[in-house]
DRENMILUM-345371 format. One line per field, with one value per atom (N, C-alpha, C): atom name; residue number from 1; x, y, z. Coordinates in pm, whole numbers. Each point is the difference from the previous one (the first is absolute). Layout:
N
atome CA/...
num NUM/...
east X/...
north Y/...
up Z/...
This chain:
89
atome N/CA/C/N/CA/C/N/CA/C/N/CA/C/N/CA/C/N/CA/C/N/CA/C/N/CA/C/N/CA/C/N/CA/C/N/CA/C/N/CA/C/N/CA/C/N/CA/C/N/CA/C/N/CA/C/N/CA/C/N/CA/C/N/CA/C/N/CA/C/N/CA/C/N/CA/C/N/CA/C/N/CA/C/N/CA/C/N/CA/C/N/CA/C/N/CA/C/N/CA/C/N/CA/C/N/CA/C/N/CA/C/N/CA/C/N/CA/C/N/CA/C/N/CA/C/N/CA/C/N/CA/C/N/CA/C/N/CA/C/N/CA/C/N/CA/C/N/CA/C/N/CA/C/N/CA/C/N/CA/C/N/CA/C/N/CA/C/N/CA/C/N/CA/C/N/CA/C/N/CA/C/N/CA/C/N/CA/C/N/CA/C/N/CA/C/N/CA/C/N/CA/C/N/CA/C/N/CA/C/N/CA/C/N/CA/C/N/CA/C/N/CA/C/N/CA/C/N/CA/C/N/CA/C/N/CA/C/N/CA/C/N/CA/C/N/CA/C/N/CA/C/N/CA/C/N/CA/C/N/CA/C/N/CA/C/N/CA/C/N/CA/C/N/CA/C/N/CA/C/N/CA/C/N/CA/C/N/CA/C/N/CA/C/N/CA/C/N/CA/C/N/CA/C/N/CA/C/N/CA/C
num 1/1/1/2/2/2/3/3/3/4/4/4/5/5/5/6/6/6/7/7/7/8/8/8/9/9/9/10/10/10/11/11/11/12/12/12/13/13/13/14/14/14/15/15/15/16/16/16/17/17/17/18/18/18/19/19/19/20/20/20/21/21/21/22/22/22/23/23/23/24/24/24/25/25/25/26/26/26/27/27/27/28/28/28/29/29/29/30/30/30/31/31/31/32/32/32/33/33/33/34/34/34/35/35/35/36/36/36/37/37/37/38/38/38/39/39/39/40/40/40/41/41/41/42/42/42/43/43/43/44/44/44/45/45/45/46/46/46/47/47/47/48/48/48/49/49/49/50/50/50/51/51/51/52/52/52/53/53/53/54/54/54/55/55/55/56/56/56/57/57/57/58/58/58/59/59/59/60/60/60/61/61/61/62/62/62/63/63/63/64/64/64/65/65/65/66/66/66/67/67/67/68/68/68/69/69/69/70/70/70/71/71/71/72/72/72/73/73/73/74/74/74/75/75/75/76/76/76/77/77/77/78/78/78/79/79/79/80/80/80/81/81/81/82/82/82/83/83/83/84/84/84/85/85/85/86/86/86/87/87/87/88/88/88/89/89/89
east 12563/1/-141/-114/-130/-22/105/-50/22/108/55/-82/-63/-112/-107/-38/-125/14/132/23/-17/87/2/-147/-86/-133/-77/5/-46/31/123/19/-23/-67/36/-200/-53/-189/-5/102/-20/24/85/76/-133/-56/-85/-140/-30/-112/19/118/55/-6/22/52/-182/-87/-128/-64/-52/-49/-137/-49/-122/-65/7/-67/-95/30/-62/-107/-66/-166/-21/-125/-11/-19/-13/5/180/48/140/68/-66/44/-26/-149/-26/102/31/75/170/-12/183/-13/-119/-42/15/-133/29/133/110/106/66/-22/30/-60/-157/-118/39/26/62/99/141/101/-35/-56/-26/-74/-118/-88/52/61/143/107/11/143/-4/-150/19/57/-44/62/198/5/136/94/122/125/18/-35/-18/134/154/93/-7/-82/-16/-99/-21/-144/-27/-92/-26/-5/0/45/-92/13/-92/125/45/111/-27/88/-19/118/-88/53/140/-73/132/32/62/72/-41/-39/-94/144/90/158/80/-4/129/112/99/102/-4/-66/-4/-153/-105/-106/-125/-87/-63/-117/-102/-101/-110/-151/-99/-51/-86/-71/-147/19/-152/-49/-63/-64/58/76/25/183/17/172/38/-152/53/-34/67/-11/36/-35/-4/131/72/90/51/67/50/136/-17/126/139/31/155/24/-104/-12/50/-100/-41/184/70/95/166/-65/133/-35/-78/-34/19/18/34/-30/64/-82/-18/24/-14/-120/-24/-132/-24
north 9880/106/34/-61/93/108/73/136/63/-38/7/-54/-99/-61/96/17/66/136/86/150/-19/-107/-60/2/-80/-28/143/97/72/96/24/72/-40/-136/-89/43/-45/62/165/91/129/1/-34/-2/-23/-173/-41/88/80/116/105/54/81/-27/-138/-8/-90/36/-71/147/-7/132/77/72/76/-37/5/-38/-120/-101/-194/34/-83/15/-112/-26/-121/-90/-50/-118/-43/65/20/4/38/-55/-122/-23/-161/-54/7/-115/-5/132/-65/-51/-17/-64/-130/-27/-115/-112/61/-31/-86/114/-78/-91/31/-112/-125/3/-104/-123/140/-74/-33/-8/-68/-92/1/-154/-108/53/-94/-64/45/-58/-156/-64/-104/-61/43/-74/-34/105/27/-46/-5/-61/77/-110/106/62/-63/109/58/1/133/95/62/53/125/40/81/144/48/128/133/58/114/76/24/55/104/68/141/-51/30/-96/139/126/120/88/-63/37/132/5/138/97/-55/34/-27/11/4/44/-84/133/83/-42/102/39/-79/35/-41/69/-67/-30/-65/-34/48/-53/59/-115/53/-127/11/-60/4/-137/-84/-76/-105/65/-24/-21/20/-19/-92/-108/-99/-104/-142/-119/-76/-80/-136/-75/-4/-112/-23/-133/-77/55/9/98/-3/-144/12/44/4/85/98/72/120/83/-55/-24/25/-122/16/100/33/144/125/7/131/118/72/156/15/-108/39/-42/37/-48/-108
up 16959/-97/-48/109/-51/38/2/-28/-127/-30/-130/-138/26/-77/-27/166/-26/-94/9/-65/-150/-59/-94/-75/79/-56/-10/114/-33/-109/-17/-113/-143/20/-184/3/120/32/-53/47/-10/-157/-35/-189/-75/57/-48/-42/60/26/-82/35/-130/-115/-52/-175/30/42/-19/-83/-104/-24/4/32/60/-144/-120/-90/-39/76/42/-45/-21/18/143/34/151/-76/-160/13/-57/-63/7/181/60/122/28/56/-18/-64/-122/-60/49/84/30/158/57/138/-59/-106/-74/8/-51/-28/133/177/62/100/-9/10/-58/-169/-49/63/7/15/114/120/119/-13/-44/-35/-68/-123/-33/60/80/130/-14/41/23/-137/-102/-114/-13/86/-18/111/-28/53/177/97/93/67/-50/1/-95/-109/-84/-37/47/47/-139/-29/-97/3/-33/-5/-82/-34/-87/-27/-129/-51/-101/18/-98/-112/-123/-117/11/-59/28/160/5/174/36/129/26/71/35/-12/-73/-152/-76/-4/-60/-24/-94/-168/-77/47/23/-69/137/33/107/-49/74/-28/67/-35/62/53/116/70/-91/-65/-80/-58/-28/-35/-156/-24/-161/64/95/37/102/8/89/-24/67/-80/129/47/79/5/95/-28/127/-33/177/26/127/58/-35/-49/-112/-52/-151/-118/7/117/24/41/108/36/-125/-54/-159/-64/31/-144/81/89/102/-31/-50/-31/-106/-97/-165/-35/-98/-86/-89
C-alpha cells in the first residue's frame, strides 16, 4: 500500500504549505526548521520504538478549527503522545 502512503503524504506536504503563511519572517522560519533539526538530534535521547515527532499543538486539519504551520504552534513530542492526542489540541 505504498502508493497509498505516498498520496497521503503528499497531500498532508501540499496542506502543510498552504496553512504555512507568506507573512514568516526567515528567522520565524529558521525556527520551525529548528523544531525538526531538534526533534532529530534528540532521537537518541529517546525511546527507539518511540521516536519523536514535531507536532502541531492546533491541528493543521481540524474539525472545528485548523491551524497554522508557524513557529508558535509546535511542540516536540514522542510518537505516542503525539498519536493519543490525534487531531485535537
Amino acid at each position: 500500500h505504498a502508493d497509498k502512503l505516498n498520496a497521503k503524504n503528499s497531500l498532508r506536504r501540499a496542506h502543510k504549505l498552504k496553512c504555512t503563511p507568506k507573512w514568516l519572517t526567515k528567522e520565524q522560519l529558521d525556527e520551525i526548521q529548528w523544531y525538526y533539526t531538534t526533534a532529530k538530534e534528540l532521537q537518541w535521547l529517546s525511546d527507539p520504538t518511540d521516536p519523536l515527532e514535531v507536532d502541531h499543538i492546533i491541528p493543521l486539519q481540524g474539525e472545528n478549527v485548523s491551524g497554522l504551520h508557524v513557529p508558535w504552534n509546535l511542540q516536540i513530542l514522542p510518537m505516542s503522545l503525539n498519536r493519543i492526542k490525534g487531531n485535537k489540541p
